[in-house]
C-alpha positions as CSV (number, residue, x, y, z in Angstrom):
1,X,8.5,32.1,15.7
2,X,7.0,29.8,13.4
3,X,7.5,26.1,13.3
4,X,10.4,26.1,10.1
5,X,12.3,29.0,12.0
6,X,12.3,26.9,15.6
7,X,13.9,23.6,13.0
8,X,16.6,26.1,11.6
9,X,17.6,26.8,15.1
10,X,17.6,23.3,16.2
11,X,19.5,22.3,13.5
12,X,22.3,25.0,14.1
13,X,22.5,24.0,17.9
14,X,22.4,20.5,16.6
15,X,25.4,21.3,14.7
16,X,27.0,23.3,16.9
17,X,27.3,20.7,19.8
18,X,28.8,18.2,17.2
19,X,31.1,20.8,16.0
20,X,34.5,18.9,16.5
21,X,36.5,22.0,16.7
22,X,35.2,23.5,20.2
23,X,31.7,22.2,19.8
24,X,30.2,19.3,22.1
25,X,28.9,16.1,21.4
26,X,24.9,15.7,21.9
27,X,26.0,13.2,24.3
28,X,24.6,12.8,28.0
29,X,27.7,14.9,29.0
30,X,26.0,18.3,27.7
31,X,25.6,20.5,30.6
32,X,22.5,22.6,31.9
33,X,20.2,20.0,30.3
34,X,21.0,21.1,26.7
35,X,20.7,17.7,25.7
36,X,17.5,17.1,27.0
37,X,15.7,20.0,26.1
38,X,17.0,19.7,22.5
39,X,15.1,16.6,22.4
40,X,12.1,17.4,23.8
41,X,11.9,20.2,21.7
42,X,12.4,17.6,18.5
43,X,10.3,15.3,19.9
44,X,7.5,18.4,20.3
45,X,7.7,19.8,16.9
46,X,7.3,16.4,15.6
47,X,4.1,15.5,17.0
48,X,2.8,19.1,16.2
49,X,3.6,18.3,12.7
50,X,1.9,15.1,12.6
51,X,-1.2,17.0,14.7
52,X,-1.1,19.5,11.5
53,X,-0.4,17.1,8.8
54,X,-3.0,16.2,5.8
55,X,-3.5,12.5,6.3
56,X,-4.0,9.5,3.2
57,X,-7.2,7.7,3.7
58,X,-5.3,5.5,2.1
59,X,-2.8,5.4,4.6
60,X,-5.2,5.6,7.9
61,X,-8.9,6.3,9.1
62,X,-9.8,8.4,12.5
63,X,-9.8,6.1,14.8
64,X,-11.9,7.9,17.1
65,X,-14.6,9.5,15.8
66,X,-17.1,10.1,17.9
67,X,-16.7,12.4,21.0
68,X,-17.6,11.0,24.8
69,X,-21.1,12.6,24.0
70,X,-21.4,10.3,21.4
71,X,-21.8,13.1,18.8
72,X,-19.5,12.6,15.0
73,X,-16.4,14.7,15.4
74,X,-16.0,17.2,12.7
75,X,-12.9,16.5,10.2
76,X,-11.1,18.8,7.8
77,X,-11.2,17.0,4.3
78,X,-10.0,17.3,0.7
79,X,-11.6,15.0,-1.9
80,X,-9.7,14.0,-5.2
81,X,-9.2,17.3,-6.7
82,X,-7.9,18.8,-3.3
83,X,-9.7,22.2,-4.4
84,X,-11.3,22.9,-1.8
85,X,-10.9,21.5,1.5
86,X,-14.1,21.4,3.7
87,X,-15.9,19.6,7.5
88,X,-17.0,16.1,7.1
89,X,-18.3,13.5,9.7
90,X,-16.5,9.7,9.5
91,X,-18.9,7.1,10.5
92,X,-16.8,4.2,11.0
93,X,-17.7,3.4,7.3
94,X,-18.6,6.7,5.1
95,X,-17.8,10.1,5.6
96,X,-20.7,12.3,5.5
97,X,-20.8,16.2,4.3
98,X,-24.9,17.5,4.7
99,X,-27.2,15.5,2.3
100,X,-23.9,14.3,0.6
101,X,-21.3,11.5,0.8
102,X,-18.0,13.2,-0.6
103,X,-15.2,11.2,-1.8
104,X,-13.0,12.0,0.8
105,X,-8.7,11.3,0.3
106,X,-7.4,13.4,2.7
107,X,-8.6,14.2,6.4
108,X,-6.9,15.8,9.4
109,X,-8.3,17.1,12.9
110,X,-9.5,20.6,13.3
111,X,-7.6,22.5,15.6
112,X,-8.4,22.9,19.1
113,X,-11.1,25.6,19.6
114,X,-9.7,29.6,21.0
115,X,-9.9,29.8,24.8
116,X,-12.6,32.5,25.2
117,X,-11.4,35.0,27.7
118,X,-14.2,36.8,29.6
């Protein structure tokens, strides 16, 4: 189940406990929890989404961008055209790509690396 199909459904249970004609409220009356699992759930799907979202330089810089090794922490970037997006270094001033500065307007995290099962 991807992320859009998991909103649908919250939605419909969303609307569903409002529904004023056998429905419930989303009040702290729900039974089982439904309540608060419906708004962890929110709550989760919204920070994934902001974990996966592209991010304005304009808007914000990493704030952290060098790892407890002290090494630069690779960044997913577009520049103006948004053609292609590619890994960049920030550091703390300039992002760096290689030999080249690019002219970076978009950045987000890379996802965290696959467990490697033995």
């Amino acid at each position: 189940m991807n992320t859009d199909e998991l909103k649908t459904i919250l939605e419909q249970h969303k609307l569903w406990l409002e529904d004023e004609e056998g429905g419930m409220e989303l009040s702290e009356g729900i039974p089982h929890g439904l309540r608060e699992c419906h708004l962890r759930a929110v709550a989760r799907i919204a920070e994934l989404e902001e974990k996966q979202r592209w991010i304005p330089v304009s808007e914000r810089l990493p704030e952290v961008y060098r790892n407890e090794d002290g090494e630069f922490i690779p960044f997913l970037v577009c520049e103006g055209d948004g053609d292609r997006p590619f890994i960049a270094m920030y550091g703390g001033t300039n992002w760096h790509a290689g030999i080249f500065v690019p002219d970076v307007t978009h950045w987000m995290p890379l996802p965290e690396l696959p467990e490697v099962q033995e």
